[in-house]
PyMOL Python script that loads the backbone (N, CA, C, O; Angstrom):
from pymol import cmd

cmd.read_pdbstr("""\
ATOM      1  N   UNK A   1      21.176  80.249  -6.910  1.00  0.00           N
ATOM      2  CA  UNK A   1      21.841  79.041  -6.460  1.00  0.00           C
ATOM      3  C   UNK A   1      21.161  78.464  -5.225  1.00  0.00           C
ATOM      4  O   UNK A   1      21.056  77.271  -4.938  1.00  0.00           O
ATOM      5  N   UNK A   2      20.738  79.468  -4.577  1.00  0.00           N
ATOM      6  CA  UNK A   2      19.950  78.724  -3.026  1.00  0.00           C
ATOM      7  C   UNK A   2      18.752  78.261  -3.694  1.00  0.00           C
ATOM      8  O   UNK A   2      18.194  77.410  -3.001  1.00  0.00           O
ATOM      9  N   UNK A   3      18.177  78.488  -4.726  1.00  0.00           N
ATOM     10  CA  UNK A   3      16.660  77.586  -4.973  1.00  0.00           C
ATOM     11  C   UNK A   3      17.401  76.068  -5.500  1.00  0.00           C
ATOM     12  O   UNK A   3      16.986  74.984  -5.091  1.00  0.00           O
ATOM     13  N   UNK A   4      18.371  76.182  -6.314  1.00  0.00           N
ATOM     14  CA  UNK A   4      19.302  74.521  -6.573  1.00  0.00           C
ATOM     15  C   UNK A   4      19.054  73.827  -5.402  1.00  0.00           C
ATOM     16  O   UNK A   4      18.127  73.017  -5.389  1.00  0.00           O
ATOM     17  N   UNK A   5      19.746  74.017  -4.393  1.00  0.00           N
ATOM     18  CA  UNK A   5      20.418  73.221  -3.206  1.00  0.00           C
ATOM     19  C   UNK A   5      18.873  72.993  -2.870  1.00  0.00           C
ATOM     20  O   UNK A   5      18.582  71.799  -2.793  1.00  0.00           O
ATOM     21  N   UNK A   6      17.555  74.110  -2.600  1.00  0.00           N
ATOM     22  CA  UNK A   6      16.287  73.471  -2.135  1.00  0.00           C
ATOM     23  C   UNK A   6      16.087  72.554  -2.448  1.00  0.00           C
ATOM     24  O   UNK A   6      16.126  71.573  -1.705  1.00  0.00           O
ATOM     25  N   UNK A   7      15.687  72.509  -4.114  1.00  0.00           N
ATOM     26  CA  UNK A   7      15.423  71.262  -5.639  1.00  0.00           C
ATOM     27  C   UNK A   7      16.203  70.062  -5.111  1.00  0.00           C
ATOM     28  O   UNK A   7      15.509  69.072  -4.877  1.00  0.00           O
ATOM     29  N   UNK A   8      17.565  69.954  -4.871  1.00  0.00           N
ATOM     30  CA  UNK A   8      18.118  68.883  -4.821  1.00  0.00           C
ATOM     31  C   UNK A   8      17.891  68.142  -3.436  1.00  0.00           C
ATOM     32  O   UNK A   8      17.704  66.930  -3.330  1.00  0.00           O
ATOM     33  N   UNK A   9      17.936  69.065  -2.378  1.00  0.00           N
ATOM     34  CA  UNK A   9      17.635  69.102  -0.975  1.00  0.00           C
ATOM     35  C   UNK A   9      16.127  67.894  -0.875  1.00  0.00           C
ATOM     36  O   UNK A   9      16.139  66.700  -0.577  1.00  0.00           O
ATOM     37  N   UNK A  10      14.819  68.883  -1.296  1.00  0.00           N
ATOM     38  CA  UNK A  10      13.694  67.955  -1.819  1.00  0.00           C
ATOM     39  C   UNK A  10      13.923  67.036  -2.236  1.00  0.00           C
ATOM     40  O   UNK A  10      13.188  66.193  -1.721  1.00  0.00           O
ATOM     41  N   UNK A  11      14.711  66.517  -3.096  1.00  0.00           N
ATOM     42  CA  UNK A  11      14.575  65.773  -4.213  1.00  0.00           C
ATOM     43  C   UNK A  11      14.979  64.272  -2.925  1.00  0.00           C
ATOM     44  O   UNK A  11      14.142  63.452  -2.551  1.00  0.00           O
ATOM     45  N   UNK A  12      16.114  64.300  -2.594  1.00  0.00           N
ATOM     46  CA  UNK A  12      16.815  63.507  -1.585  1.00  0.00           C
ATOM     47  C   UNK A  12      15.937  63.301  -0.591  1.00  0.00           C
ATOM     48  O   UNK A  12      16.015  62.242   0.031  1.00  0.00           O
ATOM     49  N   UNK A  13      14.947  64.255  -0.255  1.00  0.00           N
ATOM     50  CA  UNK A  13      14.475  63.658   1.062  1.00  0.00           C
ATOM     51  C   UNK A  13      13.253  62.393   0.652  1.00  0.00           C
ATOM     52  O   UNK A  13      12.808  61.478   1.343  1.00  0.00           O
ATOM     53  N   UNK A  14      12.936  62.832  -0.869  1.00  0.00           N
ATOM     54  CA  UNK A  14      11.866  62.469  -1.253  1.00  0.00           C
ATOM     55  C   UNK A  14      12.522  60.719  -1.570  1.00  0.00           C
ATOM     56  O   UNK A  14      12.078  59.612  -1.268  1.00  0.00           O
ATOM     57  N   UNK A  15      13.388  61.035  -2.088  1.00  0.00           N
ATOM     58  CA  UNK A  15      14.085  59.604  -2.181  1.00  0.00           C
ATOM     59  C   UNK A  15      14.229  58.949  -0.617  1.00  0.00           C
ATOM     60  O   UNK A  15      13.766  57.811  -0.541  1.00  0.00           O
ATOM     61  N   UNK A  16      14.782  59.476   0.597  1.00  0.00           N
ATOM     62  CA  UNK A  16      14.893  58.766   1.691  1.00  0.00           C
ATOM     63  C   UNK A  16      13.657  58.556   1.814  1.00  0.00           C
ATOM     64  O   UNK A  16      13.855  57.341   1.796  1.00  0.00           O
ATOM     65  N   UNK A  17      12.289  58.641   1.950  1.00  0.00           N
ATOM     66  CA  UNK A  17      10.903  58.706   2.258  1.00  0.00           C
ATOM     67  C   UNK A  17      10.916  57.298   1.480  1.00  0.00           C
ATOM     68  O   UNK A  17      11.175  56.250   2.071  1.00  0.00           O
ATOM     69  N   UNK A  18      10.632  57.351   0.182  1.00  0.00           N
ATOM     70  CA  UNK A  18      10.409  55.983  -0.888  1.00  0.00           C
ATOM     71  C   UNK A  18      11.454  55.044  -0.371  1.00  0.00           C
ATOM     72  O   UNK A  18      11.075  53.874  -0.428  1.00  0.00           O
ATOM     73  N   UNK A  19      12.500  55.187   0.052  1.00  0.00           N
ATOM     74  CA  UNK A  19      13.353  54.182   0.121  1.00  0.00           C
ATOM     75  C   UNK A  19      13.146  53.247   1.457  1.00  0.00           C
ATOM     76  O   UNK A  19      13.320  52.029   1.502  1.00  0.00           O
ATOM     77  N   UNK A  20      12.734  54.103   2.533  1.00  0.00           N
ATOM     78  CA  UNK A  20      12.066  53.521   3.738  1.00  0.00           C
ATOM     79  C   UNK A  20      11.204  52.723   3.723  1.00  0.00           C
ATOM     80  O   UNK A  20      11.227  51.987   4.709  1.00  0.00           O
ATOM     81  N   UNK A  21       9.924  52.407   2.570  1.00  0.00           N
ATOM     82  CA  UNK A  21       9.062  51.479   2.515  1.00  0.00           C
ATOM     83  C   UNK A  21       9.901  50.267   2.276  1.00  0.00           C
ATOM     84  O   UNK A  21      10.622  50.222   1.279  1.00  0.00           O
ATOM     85  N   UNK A  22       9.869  49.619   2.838  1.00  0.00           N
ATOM     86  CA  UNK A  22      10.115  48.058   1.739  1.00  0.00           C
ATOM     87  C   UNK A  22       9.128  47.483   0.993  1.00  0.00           C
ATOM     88  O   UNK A  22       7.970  47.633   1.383  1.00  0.00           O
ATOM     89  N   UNK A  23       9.290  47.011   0.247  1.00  0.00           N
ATOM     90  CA  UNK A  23       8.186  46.021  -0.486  1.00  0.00           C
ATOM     91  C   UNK A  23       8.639  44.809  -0.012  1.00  0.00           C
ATOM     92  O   UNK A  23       9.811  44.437   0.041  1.00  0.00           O
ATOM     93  N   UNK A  24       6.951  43.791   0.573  1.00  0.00           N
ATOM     94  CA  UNK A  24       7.049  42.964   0.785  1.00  0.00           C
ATOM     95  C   UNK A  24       6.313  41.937   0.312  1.00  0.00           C
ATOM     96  O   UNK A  24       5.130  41.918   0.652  1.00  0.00           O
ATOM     97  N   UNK A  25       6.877  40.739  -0.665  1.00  0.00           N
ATOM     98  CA  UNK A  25       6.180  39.856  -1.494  1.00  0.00           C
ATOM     99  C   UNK A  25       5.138  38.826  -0.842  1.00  0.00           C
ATOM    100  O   UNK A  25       4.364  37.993  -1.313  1.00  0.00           O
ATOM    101  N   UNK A  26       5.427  39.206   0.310  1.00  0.00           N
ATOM    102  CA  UNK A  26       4.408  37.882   1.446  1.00  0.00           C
ATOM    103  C   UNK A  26       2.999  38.570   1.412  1.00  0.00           C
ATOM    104  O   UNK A  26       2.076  37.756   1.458  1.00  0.00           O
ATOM    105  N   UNK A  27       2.647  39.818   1.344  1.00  0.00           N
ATOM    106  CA  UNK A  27       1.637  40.385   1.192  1.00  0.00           C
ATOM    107  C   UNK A  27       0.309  39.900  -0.255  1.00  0.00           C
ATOM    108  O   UNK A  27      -0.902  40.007  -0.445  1.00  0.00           O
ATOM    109  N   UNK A  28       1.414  39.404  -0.900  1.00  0.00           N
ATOM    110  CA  UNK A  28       0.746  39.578  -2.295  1.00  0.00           C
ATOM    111  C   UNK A  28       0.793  37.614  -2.536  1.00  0.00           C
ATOM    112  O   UNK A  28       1.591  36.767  -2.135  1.00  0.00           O
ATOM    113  N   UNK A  29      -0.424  37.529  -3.339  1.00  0.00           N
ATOM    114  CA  UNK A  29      -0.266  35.887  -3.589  1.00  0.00           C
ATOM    115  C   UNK A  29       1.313  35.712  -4.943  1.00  0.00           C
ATOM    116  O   UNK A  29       1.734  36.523  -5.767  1.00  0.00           O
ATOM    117  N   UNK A  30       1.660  34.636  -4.679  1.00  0.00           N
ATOM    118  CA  UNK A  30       2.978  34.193  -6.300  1.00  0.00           C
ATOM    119  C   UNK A  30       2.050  34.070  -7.122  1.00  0.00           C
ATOM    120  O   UNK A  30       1.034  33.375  -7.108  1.00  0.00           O
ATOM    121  N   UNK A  31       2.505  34.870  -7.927  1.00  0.00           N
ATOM    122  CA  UNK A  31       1.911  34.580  -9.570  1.00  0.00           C
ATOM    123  C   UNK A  31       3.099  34.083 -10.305  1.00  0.00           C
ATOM    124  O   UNK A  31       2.850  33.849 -11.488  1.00  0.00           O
ATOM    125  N   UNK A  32       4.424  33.836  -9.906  1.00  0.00           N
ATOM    126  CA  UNK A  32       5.321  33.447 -10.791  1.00  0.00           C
ATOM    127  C   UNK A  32       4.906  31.811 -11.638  1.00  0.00           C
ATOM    128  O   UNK A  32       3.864  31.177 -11.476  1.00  0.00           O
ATOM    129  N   UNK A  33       5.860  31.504 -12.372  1.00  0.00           N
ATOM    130  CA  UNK A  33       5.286  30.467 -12.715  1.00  0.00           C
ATOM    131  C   UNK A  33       4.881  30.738 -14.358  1.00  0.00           C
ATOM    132  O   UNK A  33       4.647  31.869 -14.784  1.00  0.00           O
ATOM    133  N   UNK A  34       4.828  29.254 -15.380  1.00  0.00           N
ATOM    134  CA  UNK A  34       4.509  29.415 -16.506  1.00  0.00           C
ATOM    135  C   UNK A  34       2.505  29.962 -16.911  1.00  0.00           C
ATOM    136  O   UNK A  34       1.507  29.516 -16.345  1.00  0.00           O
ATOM    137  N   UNK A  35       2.548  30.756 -17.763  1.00  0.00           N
ATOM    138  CA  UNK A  35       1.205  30.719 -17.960  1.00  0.00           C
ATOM    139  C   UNK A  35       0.980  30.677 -19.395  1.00  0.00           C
ATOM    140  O   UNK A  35       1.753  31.063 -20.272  1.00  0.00           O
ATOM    141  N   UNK A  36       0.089  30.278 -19.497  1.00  0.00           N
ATOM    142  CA  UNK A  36      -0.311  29.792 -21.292  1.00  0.00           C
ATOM    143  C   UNK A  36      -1.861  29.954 -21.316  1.00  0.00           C
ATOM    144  O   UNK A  36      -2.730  29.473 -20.588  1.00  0.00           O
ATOM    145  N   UNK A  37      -1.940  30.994 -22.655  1.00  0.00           N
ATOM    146  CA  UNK A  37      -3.637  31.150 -22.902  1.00  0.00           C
ATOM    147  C   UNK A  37      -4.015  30.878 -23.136  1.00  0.00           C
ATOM    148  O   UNK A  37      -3.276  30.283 -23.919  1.00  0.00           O
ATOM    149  N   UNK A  38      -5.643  30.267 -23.526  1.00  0.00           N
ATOM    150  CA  UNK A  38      -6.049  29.701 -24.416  1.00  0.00           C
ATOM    151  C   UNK A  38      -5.980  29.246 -25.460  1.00  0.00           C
ATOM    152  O   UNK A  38      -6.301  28.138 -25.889  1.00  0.00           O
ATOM    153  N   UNK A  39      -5.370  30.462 -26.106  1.00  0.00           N
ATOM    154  CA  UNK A  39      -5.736  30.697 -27.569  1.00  0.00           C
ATOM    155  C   UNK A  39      -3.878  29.984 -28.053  1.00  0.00           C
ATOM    156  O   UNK A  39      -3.675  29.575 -29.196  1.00  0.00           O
ATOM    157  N   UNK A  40      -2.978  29.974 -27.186  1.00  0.00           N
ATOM    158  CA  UNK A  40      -1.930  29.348 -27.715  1.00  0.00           C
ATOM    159  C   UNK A  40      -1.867  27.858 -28.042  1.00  0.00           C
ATOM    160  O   UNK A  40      -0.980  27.307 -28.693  1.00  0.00           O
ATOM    161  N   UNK A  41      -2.891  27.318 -27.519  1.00  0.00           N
ATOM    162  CA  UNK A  41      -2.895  25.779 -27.301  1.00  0.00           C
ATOM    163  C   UNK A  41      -4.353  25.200 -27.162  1.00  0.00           C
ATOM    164  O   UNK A  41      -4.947  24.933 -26.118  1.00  0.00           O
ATOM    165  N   UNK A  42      -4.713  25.093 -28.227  1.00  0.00           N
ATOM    166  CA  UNK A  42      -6.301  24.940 -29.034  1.00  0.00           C
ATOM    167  C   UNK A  42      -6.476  23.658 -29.047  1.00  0.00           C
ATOM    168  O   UNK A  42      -5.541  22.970 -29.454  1.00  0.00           O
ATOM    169  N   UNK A  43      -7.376  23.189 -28.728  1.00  0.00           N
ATOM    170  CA  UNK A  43      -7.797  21.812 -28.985  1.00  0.00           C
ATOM    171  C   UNK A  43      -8.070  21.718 -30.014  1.00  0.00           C
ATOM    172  O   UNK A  43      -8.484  22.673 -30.672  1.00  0.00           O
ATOM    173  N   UNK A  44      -7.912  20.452 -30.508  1.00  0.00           N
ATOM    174  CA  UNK A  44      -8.097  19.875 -32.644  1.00  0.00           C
ATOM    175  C   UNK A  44      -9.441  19.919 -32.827  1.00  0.00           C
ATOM    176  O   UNK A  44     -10.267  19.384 -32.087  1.00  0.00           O
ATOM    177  N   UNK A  45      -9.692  20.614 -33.906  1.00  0.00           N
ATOM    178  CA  UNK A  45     -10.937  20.668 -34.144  1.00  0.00           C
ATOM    179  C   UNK A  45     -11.610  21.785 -33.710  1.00  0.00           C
ATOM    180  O   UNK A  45     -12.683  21.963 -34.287  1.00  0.00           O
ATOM    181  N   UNK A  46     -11.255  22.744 -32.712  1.00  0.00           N
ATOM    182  CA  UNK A  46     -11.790  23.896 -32.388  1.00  0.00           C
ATOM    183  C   UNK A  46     -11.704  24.686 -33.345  1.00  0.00           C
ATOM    184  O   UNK A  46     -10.707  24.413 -34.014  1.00  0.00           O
ATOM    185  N   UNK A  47     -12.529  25.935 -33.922  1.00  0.00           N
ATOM    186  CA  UNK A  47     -11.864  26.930 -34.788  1.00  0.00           C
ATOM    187  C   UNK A  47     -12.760  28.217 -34.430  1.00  0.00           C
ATOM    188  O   UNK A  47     -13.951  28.332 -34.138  1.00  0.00           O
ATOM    189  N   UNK A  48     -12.028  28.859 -34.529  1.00  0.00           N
ATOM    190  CA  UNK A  48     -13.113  30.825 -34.667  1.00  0.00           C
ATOM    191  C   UNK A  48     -11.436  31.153 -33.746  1.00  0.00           C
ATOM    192  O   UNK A  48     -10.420  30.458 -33.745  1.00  0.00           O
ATOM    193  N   UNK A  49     -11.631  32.063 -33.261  1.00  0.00           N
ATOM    194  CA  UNK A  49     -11.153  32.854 -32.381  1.00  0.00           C
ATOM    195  C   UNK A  49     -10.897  32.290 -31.133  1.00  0.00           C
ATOM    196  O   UNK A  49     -11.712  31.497 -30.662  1.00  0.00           O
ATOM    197  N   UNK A  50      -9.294  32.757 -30.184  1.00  0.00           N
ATOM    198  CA  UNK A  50      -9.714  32.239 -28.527  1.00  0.00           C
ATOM    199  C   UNK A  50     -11.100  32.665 -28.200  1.00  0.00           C
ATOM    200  O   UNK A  50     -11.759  33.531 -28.776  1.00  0.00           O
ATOM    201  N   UNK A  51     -11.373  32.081 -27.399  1.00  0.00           N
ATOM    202  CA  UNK A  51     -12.922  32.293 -26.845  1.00  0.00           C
ATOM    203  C   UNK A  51     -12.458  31.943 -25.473  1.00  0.00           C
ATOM    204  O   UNK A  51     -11.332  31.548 -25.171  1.00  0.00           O
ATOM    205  N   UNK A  52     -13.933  32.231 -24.325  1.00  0.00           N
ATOM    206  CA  UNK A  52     -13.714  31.893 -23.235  1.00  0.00           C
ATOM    207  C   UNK A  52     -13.445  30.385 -22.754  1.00  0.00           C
ATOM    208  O   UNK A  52     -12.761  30.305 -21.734  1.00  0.00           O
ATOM    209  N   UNK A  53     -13.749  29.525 -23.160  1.00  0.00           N
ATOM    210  CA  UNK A  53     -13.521  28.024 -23.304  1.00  0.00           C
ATOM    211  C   UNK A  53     -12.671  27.339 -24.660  1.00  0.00           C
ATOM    212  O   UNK A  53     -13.181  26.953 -25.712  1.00  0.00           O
ATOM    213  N   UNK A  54     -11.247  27.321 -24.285  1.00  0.00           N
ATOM    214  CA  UNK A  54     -10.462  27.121 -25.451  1.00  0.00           C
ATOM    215  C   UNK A  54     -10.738  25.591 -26.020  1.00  0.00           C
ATOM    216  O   UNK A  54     -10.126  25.161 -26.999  1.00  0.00           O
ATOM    217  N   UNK A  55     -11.637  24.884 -25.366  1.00  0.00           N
ATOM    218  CA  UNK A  55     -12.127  23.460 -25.663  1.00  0.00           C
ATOM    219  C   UNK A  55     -13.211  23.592 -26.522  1.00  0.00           C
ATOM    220  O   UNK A  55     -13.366  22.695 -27.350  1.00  0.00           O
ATOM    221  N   UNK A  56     -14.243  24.813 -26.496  1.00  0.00           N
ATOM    222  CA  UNK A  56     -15.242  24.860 -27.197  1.00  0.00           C
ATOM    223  C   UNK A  56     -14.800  25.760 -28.394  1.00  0.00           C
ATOM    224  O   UNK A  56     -13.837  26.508 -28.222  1.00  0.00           O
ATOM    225  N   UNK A  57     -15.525  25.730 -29.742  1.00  0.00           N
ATOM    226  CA  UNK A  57     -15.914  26.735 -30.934  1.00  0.00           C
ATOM    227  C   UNK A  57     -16.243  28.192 -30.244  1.00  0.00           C
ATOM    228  O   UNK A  57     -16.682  28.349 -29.104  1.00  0.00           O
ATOM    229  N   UNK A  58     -15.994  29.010 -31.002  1.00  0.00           N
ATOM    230  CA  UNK A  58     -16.584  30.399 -30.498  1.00  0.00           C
ATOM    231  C   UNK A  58     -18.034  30.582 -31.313  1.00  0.00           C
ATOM    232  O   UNK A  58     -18.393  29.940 -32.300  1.00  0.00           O
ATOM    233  N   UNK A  59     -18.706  31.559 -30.672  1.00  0.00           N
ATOM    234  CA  UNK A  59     -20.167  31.703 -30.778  1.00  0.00           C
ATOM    235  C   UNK A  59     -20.825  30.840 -30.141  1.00  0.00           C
ATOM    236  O   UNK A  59     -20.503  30.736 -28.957  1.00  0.00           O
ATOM    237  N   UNK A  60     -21.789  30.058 -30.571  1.00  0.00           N
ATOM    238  CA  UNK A  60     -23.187  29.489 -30.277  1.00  0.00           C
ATOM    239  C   UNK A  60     -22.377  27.894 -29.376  1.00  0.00           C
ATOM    240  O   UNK A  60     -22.769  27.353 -28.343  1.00  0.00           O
ATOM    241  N   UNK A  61     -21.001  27.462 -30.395  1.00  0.00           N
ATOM    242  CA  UNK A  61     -20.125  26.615 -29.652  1.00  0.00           C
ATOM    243  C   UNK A  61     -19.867  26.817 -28.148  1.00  0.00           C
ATOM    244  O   UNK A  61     -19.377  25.907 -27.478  1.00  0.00           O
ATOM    245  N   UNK A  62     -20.080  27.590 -27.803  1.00  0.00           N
ATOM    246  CA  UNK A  62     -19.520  27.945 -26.160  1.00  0.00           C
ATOM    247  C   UNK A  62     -20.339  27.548 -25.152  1.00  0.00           C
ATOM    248  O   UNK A  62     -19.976  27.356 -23.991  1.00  0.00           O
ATOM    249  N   UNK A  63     -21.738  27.390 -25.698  1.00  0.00           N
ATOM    250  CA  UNK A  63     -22.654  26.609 -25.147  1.00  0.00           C
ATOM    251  C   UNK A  63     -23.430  27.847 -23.501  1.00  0.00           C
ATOM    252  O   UNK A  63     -23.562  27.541 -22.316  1.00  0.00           O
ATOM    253  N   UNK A  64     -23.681  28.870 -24.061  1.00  0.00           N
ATOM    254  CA  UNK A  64     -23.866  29.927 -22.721  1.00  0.00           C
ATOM    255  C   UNK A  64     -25.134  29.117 -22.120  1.00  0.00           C
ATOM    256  O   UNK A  64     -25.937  28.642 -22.924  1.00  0.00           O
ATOM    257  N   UNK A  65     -25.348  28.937 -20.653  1.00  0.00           N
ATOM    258  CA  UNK A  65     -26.485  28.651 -20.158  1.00  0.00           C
ATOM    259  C   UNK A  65     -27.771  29.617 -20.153  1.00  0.00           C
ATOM    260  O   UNK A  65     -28.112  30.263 -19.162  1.00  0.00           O
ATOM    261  N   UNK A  66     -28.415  29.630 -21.341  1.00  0.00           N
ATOM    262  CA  UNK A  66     -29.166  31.132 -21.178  1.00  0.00           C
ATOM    263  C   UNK A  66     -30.382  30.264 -20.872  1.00  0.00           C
ATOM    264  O   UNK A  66     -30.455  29.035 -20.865  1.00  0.00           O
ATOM    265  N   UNK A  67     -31.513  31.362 -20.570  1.00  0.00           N
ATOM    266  CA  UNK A  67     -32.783  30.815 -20.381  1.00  0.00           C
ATOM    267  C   UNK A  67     -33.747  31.070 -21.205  1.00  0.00           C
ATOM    268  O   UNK A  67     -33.569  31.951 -22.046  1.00  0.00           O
ATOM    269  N   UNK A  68     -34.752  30.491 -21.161  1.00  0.00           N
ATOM    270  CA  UNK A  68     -35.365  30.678 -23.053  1.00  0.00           C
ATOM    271  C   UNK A  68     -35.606  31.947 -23.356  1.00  0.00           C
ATOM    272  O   UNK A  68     -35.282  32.204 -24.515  1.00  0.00           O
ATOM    273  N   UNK A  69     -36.126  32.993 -22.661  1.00  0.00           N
ATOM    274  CA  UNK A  69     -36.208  33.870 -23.479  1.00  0.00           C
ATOM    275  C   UNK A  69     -35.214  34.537 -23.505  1.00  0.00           C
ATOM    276  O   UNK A  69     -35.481  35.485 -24.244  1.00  0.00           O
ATOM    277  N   UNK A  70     -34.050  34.645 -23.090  1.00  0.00           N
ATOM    278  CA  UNK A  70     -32.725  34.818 -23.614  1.00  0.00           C
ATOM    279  C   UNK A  70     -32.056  34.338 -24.876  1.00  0.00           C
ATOM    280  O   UNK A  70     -31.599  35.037 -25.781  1.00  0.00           O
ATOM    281  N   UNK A  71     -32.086  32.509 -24.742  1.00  0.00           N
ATOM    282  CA  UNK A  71     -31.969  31.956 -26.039  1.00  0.00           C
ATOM    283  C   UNK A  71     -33.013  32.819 -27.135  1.00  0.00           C
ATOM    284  O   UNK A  71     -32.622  32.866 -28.301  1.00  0.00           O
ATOM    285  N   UNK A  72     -33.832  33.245 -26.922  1.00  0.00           N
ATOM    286  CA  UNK A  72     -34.618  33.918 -28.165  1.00  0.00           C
ATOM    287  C   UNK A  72     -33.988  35.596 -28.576  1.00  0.00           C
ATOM    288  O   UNK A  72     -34.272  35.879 -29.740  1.00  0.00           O
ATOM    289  N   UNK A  73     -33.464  36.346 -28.080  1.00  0.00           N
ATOM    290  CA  UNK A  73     -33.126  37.490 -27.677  1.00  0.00           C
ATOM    291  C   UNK A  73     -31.552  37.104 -28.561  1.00  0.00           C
ATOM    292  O   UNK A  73     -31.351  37.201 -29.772  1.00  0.00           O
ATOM    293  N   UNK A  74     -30.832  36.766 -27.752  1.00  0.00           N
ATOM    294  CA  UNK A  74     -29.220  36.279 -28.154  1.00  0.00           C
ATOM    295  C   UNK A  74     -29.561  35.403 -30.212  1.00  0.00           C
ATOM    296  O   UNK A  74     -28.801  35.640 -31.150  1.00  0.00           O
ATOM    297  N   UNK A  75     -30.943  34.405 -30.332  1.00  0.00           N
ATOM    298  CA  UNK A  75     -31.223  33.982 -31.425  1.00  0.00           C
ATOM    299  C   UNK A  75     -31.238  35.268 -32.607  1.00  0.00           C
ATOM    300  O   UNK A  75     -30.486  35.207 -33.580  1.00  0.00           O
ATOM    301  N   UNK A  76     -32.111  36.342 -32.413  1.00  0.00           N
ATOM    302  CA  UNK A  76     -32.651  37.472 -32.780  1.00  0.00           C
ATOM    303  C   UNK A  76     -31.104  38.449 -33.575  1.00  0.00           C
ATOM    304  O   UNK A  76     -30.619  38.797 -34.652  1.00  0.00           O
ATOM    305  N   UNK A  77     -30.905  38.496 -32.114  1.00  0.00           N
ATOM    306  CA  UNK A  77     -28.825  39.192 -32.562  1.00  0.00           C
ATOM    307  C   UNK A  77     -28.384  38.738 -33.261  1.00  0.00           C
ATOM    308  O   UNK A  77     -28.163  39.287 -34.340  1.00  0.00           O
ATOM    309  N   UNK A  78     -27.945  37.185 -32.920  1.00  0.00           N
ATOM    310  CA  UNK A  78     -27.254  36.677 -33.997  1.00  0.00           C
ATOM    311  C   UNK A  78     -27.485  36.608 -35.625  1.00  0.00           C
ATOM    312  O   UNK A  78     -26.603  36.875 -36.441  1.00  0.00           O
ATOM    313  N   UNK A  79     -28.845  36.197 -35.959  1.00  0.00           N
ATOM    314  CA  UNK A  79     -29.618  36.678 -37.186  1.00  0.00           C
ATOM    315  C   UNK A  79     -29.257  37.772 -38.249  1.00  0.00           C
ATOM    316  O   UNK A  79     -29.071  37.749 -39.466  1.00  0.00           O
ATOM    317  N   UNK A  80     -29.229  39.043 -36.976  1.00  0.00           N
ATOM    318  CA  UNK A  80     -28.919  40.321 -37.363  1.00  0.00           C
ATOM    319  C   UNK A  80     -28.175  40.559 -37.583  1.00  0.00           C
ATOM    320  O   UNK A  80     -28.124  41.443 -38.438  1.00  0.00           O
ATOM    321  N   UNK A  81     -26.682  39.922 -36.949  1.00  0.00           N
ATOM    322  CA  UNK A  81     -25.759  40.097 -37.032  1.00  0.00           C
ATOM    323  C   UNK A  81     -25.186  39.568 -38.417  1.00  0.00           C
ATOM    324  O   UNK A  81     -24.577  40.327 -39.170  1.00  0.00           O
ATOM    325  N   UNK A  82     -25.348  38.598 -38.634  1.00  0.00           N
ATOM    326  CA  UNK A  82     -25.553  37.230 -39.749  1.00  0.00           C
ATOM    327  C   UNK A  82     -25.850  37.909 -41.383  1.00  0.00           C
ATOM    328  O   UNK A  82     -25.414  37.618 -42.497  1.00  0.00           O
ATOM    329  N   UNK A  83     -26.538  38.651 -41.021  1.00  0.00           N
ATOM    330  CA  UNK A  83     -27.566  40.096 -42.027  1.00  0.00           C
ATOM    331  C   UNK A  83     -26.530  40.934 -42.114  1.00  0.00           C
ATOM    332  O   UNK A  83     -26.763  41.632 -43.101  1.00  0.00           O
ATOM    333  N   UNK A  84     -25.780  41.172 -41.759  1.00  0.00           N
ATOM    334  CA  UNK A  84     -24.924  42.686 -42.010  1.00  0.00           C
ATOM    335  C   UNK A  84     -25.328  43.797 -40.711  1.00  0.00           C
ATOM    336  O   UNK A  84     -24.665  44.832 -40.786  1.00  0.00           O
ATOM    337  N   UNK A  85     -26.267  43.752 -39.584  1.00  0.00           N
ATOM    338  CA  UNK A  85     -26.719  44.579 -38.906  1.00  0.00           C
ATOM    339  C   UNK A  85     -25.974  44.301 -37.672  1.00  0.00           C
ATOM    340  O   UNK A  85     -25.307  43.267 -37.632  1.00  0.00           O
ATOM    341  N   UNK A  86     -26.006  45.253 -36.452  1.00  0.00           N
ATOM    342  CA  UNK A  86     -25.368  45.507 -35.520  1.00  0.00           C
ATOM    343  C   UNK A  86     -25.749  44.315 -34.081  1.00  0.00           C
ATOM    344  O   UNK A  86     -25.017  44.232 -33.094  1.00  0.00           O
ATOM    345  N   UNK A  87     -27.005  43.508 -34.270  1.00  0.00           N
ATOM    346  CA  UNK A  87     -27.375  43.063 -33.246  1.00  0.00           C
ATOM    347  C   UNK A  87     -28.334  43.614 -32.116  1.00  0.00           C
ATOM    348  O   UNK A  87     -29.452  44.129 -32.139  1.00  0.00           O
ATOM    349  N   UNK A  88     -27.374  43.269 -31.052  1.00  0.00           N
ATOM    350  CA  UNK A  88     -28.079  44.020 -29.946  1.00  0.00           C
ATOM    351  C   UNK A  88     -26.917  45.306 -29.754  1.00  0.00           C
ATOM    352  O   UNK A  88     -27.088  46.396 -29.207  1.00  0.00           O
ATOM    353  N   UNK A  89     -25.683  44.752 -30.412  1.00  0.00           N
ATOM    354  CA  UNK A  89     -24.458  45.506 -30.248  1.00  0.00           C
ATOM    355  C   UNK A  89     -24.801  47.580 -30.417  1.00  0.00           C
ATOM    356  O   UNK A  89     -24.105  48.387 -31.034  1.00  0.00           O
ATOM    357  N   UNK A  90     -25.595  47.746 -29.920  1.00  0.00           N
ATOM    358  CA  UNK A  90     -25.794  49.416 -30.075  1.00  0.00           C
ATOM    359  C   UNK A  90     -25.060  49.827 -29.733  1.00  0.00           C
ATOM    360  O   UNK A  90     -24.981  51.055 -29.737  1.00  0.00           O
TER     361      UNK A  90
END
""", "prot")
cmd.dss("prot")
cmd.show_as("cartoon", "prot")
cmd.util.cbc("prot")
cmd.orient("prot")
């Protein structure tokens, strides 16, 4: 019975300890507020998947700023991909 009263003893102090912090919301920016994803509210004419730009097509539509020999590299993947093969995706 004296190891009970320890257990419960602990248990309470551990609760007064947590209960002493306050949480304070001024610390943290508001995120309250409505939010809506992309992918709920598509522009006409878009189609594939949400993507990172819910205004653009997904894939080649998204328009990435690559540099040419990137555009050749990302060209190459896609191909492969296109083929049944993995890409660059290893």
């Amino acid at each position: 019975m004296r190891y009970v009263s320890s257990i419960v003893a602990a248990a309470l102090a551990c609760v007064a300890l947590a209960s002493a912090y306050a949480f304070d919301e001024t610390k943290y920016p508001d995120w309250k507020g409505q939010w809506m994803g992309g992918w709920i509210h598509r522009a006409p004419g878009v189609t594939g998947q949400p993507s990172y730009d819910p205004l653009k097509s997904e894939g080649r539509g998204q328009g990435a700023p690559l540099t040419p020999e990137y555009r050749k590299i990302h060209e190459a993947s896609m191909a492969d991909q296109a083929n049944g093969g993995p890409g660059n995706d290893l």
